[in-house]
C-alpha positions in Angstrom: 123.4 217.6 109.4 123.1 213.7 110.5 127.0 212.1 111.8 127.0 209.8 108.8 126.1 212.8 106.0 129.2 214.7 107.8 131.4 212.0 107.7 130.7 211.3 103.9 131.7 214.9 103.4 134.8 215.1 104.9 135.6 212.4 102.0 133.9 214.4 99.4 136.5 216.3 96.9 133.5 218.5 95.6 133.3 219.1 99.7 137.2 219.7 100.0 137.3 222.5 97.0 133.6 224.4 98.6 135.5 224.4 101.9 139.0 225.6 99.7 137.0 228.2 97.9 135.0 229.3 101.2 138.3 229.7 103.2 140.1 231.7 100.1 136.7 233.8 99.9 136.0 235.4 103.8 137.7 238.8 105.1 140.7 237.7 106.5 141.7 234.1 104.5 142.1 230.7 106.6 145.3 230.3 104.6 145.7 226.4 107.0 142.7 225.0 105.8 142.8 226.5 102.3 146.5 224.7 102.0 144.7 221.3 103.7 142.1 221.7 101.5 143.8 222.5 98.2 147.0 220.0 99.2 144.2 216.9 98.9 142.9 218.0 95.9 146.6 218.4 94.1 147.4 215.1 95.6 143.8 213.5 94.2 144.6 215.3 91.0 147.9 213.7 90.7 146.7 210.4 91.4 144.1 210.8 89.0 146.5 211.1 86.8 149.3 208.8 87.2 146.1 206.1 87.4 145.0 207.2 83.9 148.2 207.0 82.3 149.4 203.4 83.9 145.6 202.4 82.8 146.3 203.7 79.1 149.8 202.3 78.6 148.2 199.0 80.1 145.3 198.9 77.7 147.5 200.0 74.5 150.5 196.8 75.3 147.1 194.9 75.4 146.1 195.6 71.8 
């Protein structure tokens, strides 16, 4: 694939889980790039989420 397509992947979390599930999934399990993998995605998740509640408790002292 082209430089630029690669380098939009490595910042790609549908990317980061295919390349989670792909290392959980072969004969003998890259556990290190499973953890780097799945370690970004918990820490995306948990942004995700502290970013959605300080936006709801924002918008609510709004109304």
């Amino acid at each position: 694939m082209p430089g630029w397509i690669r380098d939009v992947a490595a910042f790609n979390p549908v990317n980061w889980s295919l390349e989670a599930a792909r290392a959980a999934l072969l004969a003998r399990p890259d556990w290190t790039g499973l953890a780097v993998h799945g370690g970004w995605l918990l820490a995306l998740a948990a942004l995700m989420v502290w970013l959605s509640t300080y936006s709801f408790r924002a918008y609510q002292k709004s109304t």
